[in-house]
N, C-alpha and C positions, 0 to 999 in steps of 0.2 A: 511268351508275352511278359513285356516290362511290367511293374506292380503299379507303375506310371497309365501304361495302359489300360489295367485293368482297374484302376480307379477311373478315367472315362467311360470305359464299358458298362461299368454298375450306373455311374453317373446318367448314364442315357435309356436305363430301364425305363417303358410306361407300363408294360402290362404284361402278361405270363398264363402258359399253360399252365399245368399241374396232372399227373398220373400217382394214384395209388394203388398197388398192388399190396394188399393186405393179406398173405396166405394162401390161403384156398380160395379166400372169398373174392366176390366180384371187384373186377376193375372198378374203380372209381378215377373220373375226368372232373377237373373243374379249369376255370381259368377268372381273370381279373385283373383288375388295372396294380398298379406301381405308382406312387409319388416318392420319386427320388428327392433328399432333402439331403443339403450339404453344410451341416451346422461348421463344422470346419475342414481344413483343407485334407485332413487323413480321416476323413468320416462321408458316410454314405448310408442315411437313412434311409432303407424301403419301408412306406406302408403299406401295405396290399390290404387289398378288399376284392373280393373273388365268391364264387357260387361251385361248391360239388353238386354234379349232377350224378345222378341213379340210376341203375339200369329203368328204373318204374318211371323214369321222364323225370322224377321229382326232387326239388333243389334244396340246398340249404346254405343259407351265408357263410364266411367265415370272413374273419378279418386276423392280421398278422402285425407288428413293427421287429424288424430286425434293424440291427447297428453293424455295418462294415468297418472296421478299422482298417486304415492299411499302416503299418509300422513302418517308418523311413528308416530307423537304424537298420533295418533286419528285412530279407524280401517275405515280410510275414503278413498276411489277412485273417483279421481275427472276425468270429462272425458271433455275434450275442443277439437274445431275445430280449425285448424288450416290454414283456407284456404284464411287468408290473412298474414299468417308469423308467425315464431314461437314468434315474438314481441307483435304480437298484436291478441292473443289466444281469441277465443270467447268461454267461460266457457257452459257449457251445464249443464250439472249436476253435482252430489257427491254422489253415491253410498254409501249406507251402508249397512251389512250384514243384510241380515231378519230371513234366515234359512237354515240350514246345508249350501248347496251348491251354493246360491243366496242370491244377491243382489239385490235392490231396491233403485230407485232415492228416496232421502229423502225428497227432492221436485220437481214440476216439472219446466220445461222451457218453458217461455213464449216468443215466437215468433211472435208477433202485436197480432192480437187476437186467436193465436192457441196456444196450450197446449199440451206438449211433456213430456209425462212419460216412463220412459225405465226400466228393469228390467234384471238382468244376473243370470244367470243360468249353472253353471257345469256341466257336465257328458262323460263318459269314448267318446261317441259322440263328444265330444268337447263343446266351450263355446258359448252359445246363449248370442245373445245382442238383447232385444225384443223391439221396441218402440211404444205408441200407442199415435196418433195424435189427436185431438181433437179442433175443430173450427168450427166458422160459414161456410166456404169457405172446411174444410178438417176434411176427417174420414178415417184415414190411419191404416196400422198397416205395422210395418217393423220387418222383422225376420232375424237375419243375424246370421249364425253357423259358429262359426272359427272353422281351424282344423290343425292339424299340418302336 
């Protein structure tokens, strides 16, 4: 997948699963909508706003803004948080193609002492954003499938 194309792909998000596998403990499912926002032509804002649900039935909001960059010098997508302002962006990774339809962090991110590797993946399904956590304190795995 062209970096072309995957700036339409992100572009056409509304709304998303989401799986957490936190250890031992139980599955957690949530899902929520997506406002894609294209402040300029190698950017792709998501907002998400979404509900984890519990095994006990019971919910709880979360909301998210991340920043897509895509690099035109470079076939690079960079992914940052944005949830202390679009000023002050806390960089996560940079994606680079691995194979046909996926991407892979080219390094990972380090959070005090945990380790955040993420992985994207295309298909007619939609776009998986995989992340696998790794720490003394955390052994996660996040699976989130946008769709349009």
């Amino acid at each position: 997948m062209t970096i072309e194309h995957l700036r339409h792909v992100l572009s056409s998000r509304t709304r998303f699963d989401v799986q957490a596998r936190p250890g031992d403990s139980q599955l957690l499912r949530g899902h929520g909508t997506v406002r894609a926002l294209r402040p300029d032509s190698g950017t792709v804002i998501f907002d998400e706003a979404g509900l984890w649900t519990f095994e006990d039935c019971s919910n709880i909001a979360f909301h998210n803004i991340y920043s897509w960059s895509l690099q035109s010098e470079s076939p690079t997508l960079s992914l940052s948080h944005l949830r202390y302002g679009r000023n002050a962006a806390v960089h996560l990774v940079d994606f680079i193609e691995a194979a046909g339809n996926e991407w892979e962090s080219a390094s990972p991110y380090a959070c005090g002492a945990d380790i955040y590797r993420a992985r994207i993946n295309y298909s007619d399904c939609g776009l998986k954003l995989s992340w696998t956590i790794q720490g003394p304190n955390k052994k996660q795995r996040l699976d989130y499938t946008y769709l349009e």
